[in-house]
Structures are given as structure tokens and as C-alpha cells.
C-alpha positions as CSV (number, residue, x, y, z in Angstrom):
1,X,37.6,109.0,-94.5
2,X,38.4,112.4,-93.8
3,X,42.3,112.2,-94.5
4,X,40.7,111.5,-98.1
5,X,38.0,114.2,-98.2
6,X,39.9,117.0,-97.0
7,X,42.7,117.1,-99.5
8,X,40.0,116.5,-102.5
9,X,38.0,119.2,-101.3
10,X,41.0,121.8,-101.0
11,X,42.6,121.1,-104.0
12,X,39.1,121.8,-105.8
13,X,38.9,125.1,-104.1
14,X,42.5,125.8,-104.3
15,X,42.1,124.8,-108.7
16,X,38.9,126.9,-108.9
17,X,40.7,130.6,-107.4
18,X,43.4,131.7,-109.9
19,X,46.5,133.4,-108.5
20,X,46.3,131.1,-105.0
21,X,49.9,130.6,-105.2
22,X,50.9,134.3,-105.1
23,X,47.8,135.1,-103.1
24,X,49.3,132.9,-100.6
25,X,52.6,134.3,-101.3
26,X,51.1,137.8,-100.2
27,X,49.4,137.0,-97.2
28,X,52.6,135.3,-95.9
29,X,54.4,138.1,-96.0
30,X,51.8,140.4,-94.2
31,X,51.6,137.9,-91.5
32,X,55.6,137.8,-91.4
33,X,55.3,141.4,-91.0
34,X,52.9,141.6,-88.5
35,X,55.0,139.1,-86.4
36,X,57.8,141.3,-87.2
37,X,56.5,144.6,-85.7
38,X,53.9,142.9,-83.2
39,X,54.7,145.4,-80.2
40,X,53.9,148.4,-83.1
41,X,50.2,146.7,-84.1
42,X,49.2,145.0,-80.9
43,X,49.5,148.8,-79.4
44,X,47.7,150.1,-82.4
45,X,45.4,148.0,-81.9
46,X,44.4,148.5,-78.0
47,X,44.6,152.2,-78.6
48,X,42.0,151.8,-81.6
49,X,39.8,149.1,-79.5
50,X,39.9,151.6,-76.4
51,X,38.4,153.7,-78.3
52,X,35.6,151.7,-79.1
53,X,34.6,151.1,-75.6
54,X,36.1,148.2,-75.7
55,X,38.5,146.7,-72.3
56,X,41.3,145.0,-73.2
57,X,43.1,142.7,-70.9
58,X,46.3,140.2,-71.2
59,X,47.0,136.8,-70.1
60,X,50.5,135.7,-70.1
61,X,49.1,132.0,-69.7
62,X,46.5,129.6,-70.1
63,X,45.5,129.5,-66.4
64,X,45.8,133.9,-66.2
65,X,43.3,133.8,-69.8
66,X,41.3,131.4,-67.2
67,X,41.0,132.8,-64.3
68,X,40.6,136.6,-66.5
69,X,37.1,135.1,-68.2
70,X,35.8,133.6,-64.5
71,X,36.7,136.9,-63.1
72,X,34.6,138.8,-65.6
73,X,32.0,136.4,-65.2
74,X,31.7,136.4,-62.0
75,X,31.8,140.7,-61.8
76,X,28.4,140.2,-63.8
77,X,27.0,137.6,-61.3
78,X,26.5,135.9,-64.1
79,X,25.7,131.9,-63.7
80,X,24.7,131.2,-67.8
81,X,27.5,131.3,-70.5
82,X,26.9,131.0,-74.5
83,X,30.0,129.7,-76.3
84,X,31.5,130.1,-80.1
85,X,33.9,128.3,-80.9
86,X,37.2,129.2,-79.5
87,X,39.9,126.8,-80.7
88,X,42.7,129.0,-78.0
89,X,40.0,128.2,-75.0
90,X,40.0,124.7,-75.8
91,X,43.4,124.7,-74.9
92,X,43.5,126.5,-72.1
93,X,40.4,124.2,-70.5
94,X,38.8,127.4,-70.3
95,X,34.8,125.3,-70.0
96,X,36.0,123.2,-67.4
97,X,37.5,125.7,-65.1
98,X,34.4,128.1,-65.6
99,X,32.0,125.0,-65.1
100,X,34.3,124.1,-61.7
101,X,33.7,128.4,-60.5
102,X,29.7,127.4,-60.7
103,X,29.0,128.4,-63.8
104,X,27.0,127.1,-67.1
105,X,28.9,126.6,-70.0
106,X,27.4,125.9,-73.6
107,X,29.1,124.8,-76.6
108,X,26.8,126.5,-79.7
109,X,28.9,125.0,-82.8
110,X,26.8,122.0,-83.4
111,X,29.7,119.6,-83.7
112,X,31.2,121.4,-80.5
113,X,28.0,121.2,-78.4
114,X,27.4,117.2,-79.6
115,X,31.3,116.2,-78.2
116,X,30.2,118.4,-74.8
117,X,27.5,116.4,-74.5
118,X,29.3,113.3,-75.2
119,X,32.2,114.3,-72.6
120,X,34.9,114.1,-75.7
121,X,37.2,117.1,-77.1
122,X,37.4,117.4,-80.7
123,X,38.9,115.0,-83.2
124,X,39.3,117.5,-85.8
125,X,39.6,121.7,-85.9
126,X,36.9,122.0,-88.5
127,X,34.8,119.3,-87.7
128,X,34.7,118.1,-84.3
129,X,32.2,115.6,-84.0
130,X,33.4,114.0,-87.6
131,X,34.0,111.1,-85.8
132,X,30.2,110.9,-84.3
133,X,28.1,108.4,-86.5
134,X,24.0,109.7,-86.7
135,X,23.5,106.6,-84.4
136,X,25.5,108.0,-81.9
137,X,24.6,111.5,-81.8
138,X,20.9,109.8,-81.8
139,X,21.6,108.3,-78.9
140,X,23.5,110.9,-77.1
141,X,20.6,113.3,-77.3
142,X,18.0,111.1,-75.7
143,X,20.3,110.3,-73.0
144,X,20.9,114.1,-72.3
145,X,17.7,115.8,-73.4
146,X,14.2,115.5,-71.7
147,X,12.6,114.6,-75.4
148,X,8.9,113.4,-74.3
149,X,7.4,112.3,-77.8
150,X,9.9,113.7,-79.7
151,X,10.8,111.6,-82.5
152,X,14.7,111.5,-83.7
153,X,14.4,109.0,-86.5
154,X,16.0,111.2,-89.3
155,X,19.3,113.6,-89.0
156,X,16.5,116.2,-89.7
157,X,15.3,115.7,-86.4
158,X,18.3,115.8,-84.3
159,X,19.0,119.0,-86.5
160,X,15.6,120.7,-84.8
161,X,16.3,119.0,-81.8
162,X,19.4,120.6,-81.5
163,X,17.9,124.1,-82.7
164,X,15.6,124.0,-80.0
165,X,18.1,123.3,-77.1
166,X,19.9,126.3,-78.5
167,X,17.6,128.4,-78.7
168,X,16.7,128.2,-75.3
169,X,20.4,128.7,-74.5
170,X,20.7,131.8,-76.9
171,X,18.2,133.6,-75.1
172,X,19.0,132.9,-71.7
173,X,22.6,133.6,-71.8
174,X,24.3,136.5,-69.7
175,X,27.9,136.4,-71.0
176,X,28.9,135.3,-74.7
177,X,32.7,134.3,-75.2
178,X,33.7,134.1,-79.0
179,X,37.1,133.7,-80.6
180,X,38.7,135.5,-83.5
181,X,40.0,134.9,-86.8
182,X,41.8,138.3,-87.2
183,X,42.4,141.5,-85.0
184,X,42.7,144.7,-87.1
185,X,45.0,147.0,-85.9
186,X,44.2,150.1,-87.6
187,X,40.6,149.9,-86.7
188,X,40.5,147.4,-83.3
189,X,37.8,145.6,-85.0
190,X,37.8,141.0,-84.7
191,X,36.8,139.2,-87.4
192,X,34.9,136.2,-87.1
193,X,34.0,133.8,-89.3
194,X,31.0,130.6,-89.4
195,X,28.9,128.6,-91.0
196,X,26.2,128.2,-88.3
197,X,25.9,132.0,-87.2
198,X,25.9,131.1,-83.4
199,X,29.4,133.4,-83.3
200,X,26.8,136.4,-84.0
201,X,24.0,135.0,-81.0
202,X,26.9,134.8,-78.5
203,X,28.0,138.0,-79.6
204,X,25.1,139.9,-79.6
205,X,22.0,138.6,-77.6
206,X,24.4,138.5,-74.1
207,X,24.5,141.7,-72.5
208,X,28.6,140.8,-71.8
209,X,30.6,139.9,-75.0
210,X,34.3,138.7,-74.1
211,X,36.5,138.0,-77.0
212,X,39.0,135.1,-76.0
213,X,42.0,135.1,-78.9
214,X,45.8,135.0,-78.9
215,X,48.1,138.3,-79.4
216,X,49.5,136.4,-83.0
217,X,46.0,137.3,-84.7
218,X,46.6,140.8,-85.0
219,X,46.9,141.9,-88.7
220,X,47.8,146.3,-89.9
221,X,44.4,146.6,-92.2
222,X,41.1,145.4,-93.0
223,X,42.3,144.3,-96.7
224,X,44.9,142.1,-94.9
225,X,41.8,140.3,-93.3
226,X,40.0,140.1,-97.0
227,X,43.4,138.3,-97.8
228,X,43.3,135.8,-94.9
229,X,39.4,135.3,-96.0
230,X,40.3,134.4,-99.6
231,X,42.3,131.7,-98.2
232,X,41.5,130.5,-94.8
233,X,37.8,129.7,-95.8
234,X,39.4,127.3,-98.8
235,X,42.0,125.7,-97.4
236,X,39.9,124.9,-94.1
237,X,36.3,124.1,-95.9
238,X,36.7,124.2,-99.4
239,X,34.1,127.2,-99.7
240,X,34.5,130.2,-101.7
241,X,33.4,131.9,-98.2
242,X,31.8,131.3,-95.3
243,X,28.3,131.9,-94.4
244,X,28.9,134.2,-92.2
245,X,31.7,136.5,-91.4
246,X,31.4,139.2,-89.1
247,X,33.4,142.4,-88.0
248,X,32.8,143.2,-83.9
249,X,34.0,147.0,-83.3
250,X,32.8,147.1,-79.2
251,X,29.6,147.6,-77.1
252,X,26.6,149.0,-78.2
253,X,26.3,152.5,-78.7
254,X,24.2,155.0,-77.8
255,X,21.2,155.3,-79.8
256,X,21.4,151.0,-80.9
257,X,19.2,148.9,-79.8
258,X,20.8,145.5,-79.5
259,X,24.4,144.3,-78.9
260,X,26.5,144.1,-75.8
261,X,26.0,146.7,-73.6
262,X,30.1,145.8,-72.0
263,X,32.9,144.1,-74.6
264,X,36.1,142.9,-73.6
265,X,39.5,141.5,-75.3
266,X,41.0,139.0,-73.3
267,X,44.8,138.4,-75.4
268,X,46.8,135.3,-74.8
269,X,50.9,136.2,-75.1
């Protein structure tokens, strides 16, 4: 089914934005060049994210990105983690390793936290739990949750069912771990980009935000990440946009009220 819907949907939103060949075309080449002078921009940016208050560490493996999150974690005493999705940290194992150092790891994607329930790993990179049927999921949550009366009859209900889990998750958790769509070197801001808006709650209701990407997402300017946008949310989704797309630029500041009080890069070679 979804080998049929995805090309359908793409080629919709690929007919409906004029110029996708050469916008394509465009963004290629910045990404060439990025790759090309990656020592120049992956300095650029650490000097610029530095500045910030941001801490910037590097992994030159799965297991160093690994054992760099427990570490941080573990600094914090922190025992409750909040999780975007991070496609780099699913494979690097990152959940199970923190989970086997003590710690409690949620999945806040929806289709992420339903196939961590379920014990799985994701059948696709957009949708993970694509391959979950409402039966399933149905019965997956009153296996895991304590639901009393709680009645799960329509996919409306195991929406607010979910919601409510969540929440309690959100508020209770002491380090956030996001990914990144983009690093911009000339500013040391990450881009993220959802549909749910958990990236934000992990982000910002943790008092400890680490960002958990690979050195290859670096990009020179903020217009070369509003050229990845154009095309990354229509070739993946078939939106114009995503609901949600967010630029992090470090720790709170003096004077703000919410945010991360401590932000860290962690960079995968």
C-alpha cells in the first residue's frame, strides 16, 4: 500500500511547485558544496554555536555518540528522557544503551512511541508504525497502559490516549534529545522540522536539551535551509510544509523564561 501512496503523493506535490527541477538542481549543488568545504563550515559552525552557549561535542562512532548522551545524562542525575525523533540515534541503538545505563527513555513521535511499545523498530522513515493496523495499536495500548474505564473503541480514543501518556512524559522529563534537519553554519542555529510539535516539548520543557545529528547536516546559510524546506517536506510527505519547523540557537538566556537552561551538540563523523 505504501509503495503505491508515496510516489502518488510526491508527484502531486512535486506537479503543484513550479521550478522543482532546477530548485532541486540548486540545492544539490549547495549540499555538494557544503560536502566540499565541510572542515571550513563545521568550524564555522562550532565557533557560531559556542557562542550561543551552546557545548559542542564529537563522536567518531555510534558507540562514542552513545556513550557521549549517557555521559551527559548521567552528569545531570537525570533518570527521565523525552525523545524526538532522531533517525542517526536509531542507528546507533542510542534508547537501548541509555535504557541498559538505568535510564527512562520515551519515544514522543506517535508512530515512534507505538513501535517502542510494541518492541519493533520502524518499517518506514516517515511513518514508522505504517505497518500497525488500529487493531493492533488498540491492543498494544491496553496491554501497556493502566486504562481503568477508559474506552478505546475509535482511533479518536487511542489518539487521547496517547496524548495523555505524553503529557505526563513531557512534563516530567529532565533531558530532551532531538535530531536535526539542518545545521547553519553562519549562525550555529538546527533546524527541525514536525508534524506533531513534540521536537519543540523535548526541546524546551527539559531543563537539558542535547541535539543528536551527524557532521553531513551542516549547510553555509539560513536560505540554504529554506531551500532544503521547499523540498524535503514534498518529497518526504507531500506537504507544501510542515506544521512545524523550528530554529534552536542554545540555552535560555538571561532575562527568558522557558527553554533549556544547558544545550549541547553531540556530531556523529
Amino acid at each position: 500500500m505504501l509503495a503505491l501512496f508515496s510516489p502518488i503523493i510526491r508527484s502531486s506535490a512535486v506537479d503543484a511547485f513550479p521550478g522543482f527541477d532546477e530548485a532541486r538542481a540548486h540545492l544539490k549543488s549547495v549540499r555538494q558544496h557544503s560536502l566540499d568545504h565541510l572542515d571550513h563550515y563545521l568550524a564555522r559552525f562550532e565557533r557560531e554555536a559556542l557562542a550561543n552557549g551552546n557545548q559542542v561535542h564529537y563522536a567518531q562512532s555510534p558507540e562514542e555518540m552513545n556513550s557521549i548522551v549517557l555521559d551527559l545524562c548521567q552528569r545531570h542525575e537525570a533518570q527521565r528522557v523525552i525523545k524526538g525523533k532522531s533517525m542517526v540515534t536509531e542507528e546507533t541503538g542510542l534508547n537501548d544503551f541509555l535504557e541498559r545505563g538505568g535510564l527512562t527513555v520515551t519515544e514522543t513521535d506517535l508512530g515512534e512511541y507505538i513501535i517502542q511499545q510494541a518492541g519493533e523498530t520502524p518499517s518506514h522513515i516517515v511513518g514508522p508504525a505504517l505497518h500497525k493496523s488500529p487493531d493492533e495499536i488498540r491492543e498494544l495500548f491496553l496491554d501497556k497502559h493502566a486504562l481503568g474505564d477508559r474506552d478505546l473503541s475509535a482511533t479518536e480514543d487511542m489518539v487521547a490516549e496517547a496524548r495523555t501518556v505524553l503529557r505526563d512524559r513531557f512534563l516530567g522529563g529532565q533531558v530532551g534529545i532531538i535530531g536535526a534537519n539542518a545545521l547553519i553554519a553562519e549562525n550555529g542555529y538546527s533546524m527541525l522540522i514536525t508534524n506533531e510539535g513534540n521536537g519543540d516539548l523535548c526541546a524546551n520543557l527539559p531543563s537539558v536539551l542535547i541535539v543528536c545529528t551527524t557532521i553531513d547536516r551542516v549547510l553555509p546559510r539560513m536560505e540554504d535551509a529554506g531551500a532544503l524546506l521547499r523540498l524535503l517536506v514534498r518529497s518526504a510527505t507531500g506537504q507544501p510544509q510542515t506544521c512545524y519547523t523550528s530554529f534552536y540557537s542554545g540555552p535560555r538566556r538571561e532575562g527568558e523564561t522557558d527553554g533549556p537552561l544547558e544545550t549541547h551538540f553531540v556530531l556523529l563523523d
